[in-house]
TIRO-2110 file (N, C-alpha, C; in Angstrom, 1 decimal):
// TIRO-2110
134.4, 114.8, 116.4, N, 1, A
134.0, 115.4, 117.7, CA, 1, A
133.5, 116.8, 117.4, C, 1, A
132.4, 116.7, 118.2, N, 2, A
131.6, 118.5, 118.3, CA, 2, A
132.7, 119.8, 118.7, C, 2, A
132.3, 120.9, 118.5, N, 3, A
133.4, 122.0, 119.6, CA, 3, A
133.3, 121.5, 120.8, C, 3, A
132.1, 121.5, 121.2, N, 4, A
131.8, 120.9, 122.6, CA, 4, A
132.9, 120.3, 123.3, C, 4, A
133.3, 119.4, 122.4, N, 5, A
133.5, 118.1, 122.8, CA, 5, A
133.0, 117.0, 123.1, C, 5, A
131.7, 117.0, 122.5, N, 6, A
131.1, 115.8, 122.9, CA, 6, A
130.8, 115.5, 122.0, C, 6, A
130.6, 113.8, 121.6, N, 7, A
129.9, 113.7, 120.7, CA, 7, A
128.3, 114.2, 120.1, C, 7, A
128.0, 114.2, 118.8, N, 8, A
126.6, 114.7, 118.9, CA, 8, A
126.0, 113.0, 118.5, C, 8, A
124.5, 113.0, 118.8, N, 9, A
123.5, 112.0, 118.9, CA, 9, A
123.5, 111.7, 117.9, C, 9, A
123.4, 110.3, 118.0, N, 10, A
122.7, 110.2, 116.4, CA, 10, A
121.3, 109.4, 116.3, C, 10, A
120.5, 110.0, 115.1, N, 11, A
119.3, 109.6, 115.3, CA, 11, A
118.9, 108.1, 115.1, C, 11, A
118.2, 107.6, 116.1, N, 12, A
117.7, 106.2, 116.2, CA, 12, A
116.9, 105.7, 114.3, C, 12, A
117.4, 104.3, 114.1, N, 13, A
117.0, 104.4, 113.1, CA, 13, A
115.5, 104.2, 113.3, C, 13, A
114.8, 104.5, 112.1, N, 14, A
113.6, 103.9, 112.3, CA, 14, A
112.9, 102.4, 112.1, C, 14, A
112.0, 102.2, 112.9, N, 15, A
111.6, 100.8, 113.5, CA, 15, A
110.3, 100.3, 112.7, C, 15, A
109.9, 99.6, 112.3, N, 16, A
108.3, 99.0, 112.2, CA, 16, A
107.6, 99.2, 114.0, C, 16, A
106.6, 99.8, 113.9, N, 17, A
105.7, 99.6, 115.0, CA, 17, A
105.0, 98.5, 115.2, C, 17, A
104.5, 97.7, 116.0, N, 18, A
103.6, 96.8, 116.5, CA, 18, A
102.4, 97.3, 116.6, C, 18, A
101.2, 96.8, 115.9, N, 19, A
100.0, 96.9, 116.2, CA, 19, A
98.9, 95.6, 116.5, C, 19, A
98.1, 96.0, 116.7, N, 20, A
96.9, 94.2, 117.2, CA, 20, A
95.8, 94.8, 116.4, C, 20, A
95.2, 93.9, 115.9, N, 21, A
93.7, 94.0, 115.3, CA, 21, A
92.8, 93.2, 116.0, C, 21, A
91.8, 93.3, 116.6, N, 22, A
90.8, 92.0, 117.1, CA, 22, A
90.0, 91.7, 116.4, C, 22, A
89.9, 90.9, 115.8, N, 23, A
89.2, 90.4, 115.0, CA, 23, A
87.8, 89.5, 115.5, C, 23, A
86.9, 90.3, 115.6, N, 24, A
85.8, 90.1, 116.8, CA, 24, A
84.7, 89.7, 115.9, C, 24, A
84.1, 87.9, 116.2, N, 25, A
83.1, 87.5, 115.5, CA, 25, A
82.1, 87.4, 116.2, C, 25, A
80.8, 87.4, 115.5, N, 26, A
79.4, 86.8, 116.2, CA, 26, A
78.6, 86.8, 115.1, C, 26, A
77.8, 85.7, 115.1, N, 27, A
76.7, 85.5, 113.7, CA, 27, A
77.3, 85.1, 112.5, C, 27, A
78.7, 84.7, 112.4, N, 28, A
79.4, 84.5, 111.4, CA, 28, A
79.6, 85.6, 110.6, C, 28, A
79.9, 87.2, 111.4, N, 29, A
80.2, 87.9, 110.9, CA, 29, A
81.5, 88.6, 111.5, C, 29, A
81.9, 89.7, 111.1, N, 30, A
83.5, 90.4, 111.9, CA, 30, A
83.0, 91.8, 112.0, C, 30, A
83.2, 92.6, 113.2, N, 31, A
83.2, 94.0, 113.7, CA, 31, A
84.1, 95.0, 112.9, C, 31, A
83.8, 95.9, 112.1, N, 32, A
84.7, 96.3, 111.7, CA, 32, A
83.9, 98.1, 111.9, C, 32, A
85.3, 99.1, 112.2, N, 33, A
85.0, 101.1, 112.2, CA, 33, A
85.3, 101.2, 111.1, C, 33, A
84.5, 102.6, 111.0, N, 34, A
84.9, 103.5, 109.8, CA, 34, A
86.2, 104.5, 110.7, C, 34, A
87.5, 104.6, 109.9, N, 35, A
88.6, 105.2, 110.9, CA, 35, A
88.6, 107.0, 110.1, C, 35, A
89.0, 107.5, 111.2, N, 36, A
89.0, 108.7, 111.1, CA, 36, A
89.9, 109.4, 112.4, C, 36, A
90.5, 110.8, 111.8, N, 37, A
91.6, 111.9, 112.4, CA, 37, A
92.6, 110.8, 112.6, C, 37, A
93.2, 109.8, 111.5, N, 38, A
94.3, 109.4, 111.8, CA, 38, A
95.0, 108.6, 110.0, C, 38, A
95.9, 108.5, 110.7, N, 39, A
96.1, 107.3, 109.2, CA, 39, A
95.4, 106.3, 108.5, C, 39, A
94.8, 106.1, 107.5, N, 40, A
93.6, 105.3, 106.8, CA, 40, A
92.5, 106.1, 107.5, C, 40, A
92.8, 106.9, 107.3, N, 41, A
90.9, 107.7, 107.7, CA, 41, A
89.8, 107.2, 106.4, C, 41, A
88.7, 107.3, 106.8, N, 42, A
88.2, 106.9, 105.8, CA, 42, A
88.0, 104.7, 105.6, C, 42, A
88.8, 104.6, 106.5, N, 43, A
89.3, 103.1, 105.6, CA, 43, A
88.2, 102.1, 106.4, C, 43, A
88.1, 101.3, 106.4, N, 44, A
86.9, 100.3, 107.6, CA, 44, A
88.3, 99.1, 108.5, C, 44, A
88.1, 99.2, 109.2, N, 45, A
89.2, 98.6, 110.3, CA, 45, A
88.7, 97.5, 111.5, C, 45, A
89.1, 96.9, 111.7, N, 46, A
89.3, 95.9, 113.5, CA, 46, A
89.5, 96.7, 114.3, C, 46, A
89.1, 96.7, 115.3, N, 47, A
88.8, 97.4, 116.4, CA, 47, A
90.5, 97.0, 117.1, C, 47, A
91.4, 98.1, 117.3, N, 48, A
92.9, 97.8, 117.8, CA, 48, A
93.5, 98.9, 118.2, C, 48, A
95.0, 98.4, 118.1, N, 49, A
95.4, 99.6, 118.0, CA, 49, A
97.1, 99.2, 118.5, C, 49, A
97.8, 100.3, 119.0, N, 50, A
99.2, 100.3, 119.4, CA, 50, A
99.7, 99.4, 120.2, C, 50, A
100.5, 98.4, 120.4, N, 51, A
101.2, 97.4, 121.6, CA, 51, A
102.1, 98.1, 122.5, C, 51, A
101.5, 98.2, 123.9, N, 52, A
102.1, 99.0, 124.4, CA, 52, A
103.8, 98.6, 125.1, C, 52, A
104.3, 99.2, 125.9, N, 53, A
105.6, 98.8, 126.5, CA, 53, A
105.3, 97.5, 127.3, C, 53, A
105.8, 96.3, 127.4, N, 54, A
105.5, 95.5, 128.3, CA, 54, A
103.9, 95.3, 128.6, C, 54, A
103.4, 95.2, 127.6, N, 55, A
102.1, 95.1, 127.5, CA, 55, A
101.5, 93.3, 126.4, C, 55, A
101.5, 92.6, 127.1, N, 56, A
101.1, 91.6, 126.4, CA, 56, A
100.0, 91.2, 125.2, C, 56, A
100.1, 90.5, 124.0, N, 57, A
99.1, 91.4, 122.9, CA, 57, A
97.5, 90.7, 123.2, C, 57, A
97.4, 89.7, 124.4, N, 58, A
95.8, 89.5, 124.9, CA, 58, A
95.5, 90.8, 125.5, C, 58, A
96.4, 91.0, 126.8, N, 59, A
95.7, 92.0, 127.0, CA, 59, A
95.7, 93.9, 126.5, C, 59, A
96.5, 94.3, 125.6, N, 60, A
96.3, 95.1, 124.5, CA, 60, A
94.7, 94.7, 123.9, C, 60, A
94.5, 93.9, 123.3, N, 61, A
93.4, 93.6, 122.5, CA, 61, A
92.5, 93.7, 123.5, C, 61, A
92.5, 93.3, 124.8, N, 62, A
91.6, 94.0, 125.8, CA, 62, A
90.9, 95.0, 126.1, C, 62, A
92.1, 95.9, 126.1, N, 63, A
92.5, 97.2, 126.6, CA, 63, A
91.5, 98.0, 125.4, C, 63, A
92.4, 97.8, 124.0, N, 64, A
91.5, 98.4, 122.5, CA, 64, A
90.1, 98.2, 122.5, C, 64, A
89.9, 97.2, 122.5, N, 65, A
88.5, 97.2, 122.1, CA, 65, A
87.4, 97.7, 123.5, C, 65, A
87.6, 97.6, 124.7, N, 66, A
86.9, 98.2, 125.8, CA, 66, A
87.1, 99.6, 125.6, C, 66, A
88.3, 100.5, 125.3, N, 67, A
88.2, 101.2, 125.0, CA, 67, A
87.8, 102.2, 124.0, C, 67, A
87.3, 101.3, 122.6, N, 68, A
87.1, 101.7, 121.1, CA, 68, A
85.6, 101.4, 121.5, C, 68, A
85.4, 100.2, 121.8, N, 69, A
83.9, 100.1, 121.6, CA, 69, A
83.0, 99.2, 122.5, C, 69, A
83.5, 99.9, 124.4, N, 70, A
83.3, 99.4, 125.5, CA, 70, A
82.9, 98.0, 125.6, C, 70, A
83.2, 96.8, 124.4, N, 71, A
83.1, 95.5, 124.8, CA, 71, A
84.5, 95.0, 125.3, C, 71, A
83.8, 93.5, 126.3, N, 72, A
84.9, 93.0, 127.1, CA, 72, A
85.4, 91.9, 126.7, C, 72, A
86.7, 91.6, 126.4, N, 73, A
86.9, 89.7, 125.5, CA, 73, A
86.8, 89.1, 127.1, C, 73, A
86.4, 87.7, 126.8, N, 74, A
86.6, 87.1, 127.3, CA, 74, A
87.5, 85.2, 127.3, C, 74, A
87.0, 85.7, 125.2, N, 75, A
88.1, 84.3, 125.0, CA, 75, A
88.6, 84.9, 123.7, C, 75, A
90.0, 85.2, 124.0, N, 76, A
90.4, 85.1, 122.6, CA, 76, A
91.8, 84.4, 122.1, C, 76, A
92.3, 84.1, 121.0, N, 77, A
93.1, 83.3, 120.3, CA, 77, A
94.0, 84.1, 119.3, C, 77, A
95.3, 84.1, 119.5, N, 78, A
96.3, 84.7, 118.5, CA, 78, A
95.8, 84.0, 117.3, C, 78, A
95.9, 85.0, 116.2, N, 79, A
95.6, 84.1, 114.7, CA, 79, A
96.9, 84.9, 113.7, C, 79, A
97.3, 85.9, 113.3, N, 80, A
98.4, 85.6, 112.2, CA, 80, A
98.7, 87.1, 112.2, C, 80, A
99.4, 87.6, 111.6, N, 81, A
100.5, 88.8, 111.4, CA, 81, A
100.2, 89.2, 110.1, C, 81, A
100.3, 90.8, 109.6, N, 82, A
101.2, 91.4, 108.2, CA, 82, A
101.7, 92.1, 108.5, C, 82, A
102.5, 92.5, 107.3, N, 83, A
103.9, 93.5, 107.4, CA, 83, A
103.1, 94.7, 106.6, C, 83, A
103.0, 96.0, 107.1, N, 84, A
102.1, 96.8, 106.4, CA, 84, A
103.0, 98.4, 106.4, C, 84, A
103.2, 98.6, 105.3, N, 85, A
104.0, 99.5, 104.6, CA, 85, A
103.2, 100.8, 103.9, C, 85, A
102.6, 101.8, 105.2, N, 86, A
102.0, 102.9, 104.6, CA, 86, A
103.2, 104.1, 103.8, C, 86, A
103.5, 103.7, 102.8, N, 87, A
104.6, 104.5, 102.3, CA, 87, A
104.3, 105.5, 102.1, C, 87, A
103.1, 106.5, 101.8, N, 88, A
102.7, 107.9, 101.8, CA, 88, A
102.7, 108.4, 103.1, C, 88, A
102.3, 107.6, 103.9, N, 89, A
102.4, 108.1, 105.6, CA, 89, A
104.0, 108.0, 105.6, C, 89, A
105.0, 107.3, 105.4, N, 90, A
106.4, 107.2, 105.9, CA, 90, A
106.2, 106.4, 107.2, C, 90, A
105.2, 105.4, 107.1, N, 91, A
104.9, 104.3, 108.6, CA, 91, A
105.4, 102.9, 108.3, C, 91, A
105.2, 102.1, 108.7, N, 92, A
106.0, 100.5, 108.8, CA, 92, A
105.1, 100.1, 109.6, C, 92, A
104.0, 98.6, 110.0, N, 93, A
103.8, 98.8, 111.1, CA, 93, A
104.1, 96.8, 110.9, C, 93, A
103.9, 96.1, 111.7, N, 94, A
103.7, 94.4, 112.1, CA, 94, A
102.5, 94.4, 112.8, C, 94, A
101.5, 94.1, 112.1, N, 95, A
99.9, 94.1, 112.9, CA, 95, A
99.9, 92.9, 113.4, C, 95, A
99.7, 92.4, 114.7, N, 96, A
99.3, 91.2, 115.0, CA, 96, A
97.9, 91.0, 115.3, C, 96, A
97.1, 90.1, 115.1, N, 97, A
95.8, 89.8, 114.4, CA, 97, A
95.5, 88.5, 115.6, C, 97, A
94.3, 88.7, 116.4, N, 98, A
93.6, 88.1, 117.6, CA, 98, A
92.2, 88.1, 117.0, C, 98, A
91.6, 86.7, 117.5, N, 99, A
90.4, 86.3, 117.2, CA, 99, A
89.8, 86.4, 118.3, C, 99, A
88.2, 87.3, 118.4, N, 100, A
88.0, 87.2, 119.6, CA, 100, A
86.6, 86.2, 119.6, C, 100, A
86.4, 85.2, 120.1, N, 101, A
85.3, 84.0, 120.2, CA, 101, A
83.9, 84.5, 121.1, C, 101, A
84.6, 85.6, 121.9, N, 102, A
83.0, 85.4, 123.4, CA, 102, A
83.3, 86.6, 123.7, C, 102, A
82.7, 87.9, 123.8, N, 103, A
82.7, 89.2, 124.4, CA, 103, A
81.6, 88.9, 125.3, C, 103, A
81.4, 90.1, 126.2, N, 104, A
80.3, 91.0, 127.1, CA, 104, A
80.3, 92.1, 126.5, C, 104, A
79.4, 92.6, 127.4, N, 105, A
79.3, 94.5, 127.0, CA, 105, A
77.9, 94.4, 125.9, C, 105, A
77.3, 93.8, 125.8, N, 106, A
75.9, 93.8, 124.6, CA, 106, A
76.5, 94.5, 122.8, C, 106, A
76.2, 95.7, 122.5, N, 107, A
76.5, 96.0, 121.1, CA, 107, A
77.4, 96.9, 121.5, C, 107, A
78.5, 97.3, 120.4, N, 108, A
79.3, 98.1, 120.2, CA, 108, A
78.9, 99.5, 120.3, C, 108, A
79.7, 100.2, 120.7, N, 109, A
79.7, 101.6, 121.3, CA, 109, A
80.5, 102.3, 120.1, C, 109, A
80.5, 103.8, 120.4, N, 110, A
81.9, 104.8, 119.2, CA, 110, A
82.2, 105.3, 120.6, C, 110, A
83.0, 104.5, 121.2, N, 111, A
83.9, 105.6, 122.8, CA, 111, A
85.1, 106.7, 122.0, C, 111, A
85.0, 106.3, 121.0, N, 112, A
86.2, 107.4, 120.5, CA, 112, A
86.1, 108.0, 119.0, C, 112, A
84.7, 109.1, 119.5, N, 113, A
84.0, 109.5, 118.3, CA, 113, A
84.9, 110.4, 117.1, C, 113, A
86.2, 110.6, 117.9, N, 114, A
87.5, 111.5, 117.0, CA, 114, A
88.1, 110.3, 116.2, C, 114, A
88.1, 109.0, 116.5, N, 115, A
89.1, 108.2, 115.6, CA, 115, A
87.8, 107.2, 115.1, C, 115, A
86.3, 107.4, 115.6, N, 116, A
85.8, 106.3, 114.7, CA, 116, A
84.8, 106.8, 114.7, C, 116, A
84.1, 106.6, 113.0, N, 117, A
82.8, 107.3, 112.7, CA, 117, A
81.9, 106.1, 112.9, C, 117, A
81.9, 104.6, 113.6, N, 118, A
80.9, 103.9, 113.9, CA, 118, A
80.7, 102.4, 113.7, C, 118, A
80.3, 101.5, 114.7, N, 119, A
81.1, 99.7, 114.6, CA, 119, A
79.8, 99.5, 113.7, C, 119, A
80.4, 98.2, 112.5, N, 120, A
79.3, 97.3, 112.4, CA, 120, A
79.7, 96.2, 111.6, C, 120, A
78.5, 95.6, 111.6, N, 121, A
79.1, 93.7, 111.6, CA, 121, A
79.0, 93.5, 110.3, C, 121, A
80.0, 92.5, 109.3, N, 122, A
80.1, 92.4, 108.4, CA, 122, A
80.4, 90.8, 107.7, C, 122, A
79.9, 89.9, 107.0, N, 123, A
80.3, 89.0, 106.6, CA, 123, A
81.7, 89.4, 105.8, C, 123, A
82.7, 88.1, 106.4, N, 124, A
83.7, 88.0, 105.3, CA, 124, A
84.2, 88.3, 104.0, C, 124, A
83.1, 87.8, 103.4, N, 125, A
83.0, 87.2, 102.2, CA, 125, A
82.7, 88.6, 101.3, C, 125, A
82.0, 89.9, 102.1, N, 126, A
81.2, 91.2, 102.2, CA, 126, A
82.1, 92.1, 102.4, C, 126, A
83.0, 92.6, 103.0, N, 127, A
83.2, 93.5, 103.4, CA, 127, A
83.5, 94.9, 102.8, C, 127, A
83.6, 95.9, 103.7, N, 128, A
83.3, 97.0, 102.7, CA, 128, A
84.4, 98.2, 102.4, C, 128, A
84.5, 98.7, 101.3, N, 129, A
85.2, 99.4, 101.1, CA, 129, A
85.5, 100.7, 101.4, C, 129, A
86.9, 101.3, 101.1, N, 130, A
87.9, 101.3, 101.3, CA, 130, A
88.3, 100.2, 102.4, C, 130, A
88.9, 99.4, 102.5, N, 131, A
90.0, 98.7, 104.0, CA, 131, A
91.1, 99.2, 104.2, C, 131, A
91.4, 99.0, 105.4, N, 132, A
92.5, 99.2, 105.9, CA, 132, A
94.0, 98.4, 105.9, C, 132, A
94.7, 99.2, 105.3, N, 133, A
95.9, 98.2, 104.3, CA, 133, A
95.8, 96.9, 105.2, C, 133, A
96.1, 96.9, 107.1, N, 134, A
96.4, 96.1, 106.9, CA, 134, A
95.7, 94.6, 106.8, C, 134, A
94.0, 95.1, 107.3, N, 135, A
92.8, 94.3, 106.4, CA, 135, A
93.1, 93.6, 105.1, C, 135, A
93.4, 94.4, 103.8, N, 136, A
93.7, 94.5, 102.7, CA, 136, A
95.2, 93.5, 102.6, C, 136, A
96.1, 93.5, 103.5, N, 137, A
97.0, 92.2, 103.0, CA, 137, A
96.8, 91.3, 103.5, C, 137, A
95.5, 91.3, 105.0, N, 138, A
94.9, 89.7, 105.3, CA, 138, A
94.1, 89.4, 104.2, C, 138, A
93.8, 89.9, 103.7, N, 139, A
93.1, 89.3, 102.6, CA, 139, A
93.7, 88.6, 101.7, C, 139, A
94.5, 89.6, 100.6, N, 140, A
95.5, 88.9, 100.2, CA, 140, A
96.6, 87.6, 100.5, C, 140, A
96.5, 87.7, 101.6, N, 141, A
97.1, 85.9, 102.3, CA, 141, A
96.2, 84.7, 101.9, C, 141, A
94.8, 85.0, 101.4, N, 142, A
93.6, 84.0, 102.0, CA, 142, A
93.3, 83.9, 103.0, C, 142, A
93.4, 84.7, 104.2, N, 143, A
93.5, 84.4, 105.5, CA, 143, A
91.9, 84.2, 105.9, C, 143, A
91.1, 83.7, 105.6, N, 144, A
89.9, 83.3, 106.5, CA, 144, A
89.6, 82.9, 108.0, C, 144, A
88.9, 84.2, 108.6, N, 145, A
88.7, 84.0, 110.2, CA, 145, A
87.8, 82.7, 110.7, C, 145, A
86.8, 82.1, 109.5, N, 146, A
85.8, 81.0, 109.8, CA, 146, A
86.5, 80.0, 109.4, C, 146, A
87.9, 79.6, 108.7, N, 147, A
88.3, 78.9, 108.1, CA, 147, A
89.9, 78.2, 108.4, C, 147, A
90.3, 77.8, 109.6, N, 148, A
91.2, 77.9, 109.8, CA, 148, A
92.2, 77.0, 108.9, C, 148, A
END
């Protein structure tokens, strides 16, 4: 017990975060930013981002991408998970990973020219370097977006 007399707090442990990627196809290709002013700067990414409180991960993936790169989903499909362990950051995150089949909005936009230097389309088979770890452990699974 404190002088106080109270107990003192103790600090919450720490958690993995939840994140979504949308994995946004057309032409038989995937949408992918150049990320910047954040963790994996530099790295090429899915258009995503944080799960919010009571926020469901269709519409998160919604929410991200209208916001990242003012397109609208209109059909999309849960597709698979990694466990991604930025250990130089001291981050943990569980990315959950959405296929999106049918947008609006015509071509991608940079609505958020502080976290992304610019969208563009990429074959699978192609893509370009640096990734973003957690890109880099869907890979590693075999995880193919054309190939279920």
């Amino acid at each position: 017990m404190s002088v106080s007399g109270v107990e003192p707090q103790t600090a919450e442990p720490k958690r993995p975060r939840v994140g979504v990627g949308v994995i946004v196809i057309r032409d038989n290709k995937v949408l992918l930013g150049k990320r910047k002013g954040s963790h994996g700067e530099g790295t090429w990414s899915f258009p995503g981002g944080h799960l919010e409180f009571f926020e469901t991960i269709e519409d998160c993936a919604r929410r991200e991408l209208a916001e990242e790169t003012g397109l609208r989903l209109v059909c999309i499909g849960r597709s698979t998970f990694t466990n991604d362990m930025f250990v130089a950051e001291g981050k943990h995150y569980i990315t959950i990973f959405v296929q999106a089949y049918y947008y609006t909005g015509g071509e991608p936009m940079v609505k958020e020219p502080d976290k992304c230097e610019g969208w563009e389309w990429f074959e699978w088979e192609h893509l370009p370097e640096p990734l973003f770890l957690p890109i880099q452990n869907l890979k590693k699974s075999a995880f193919n977006p054309f190939h279920p």
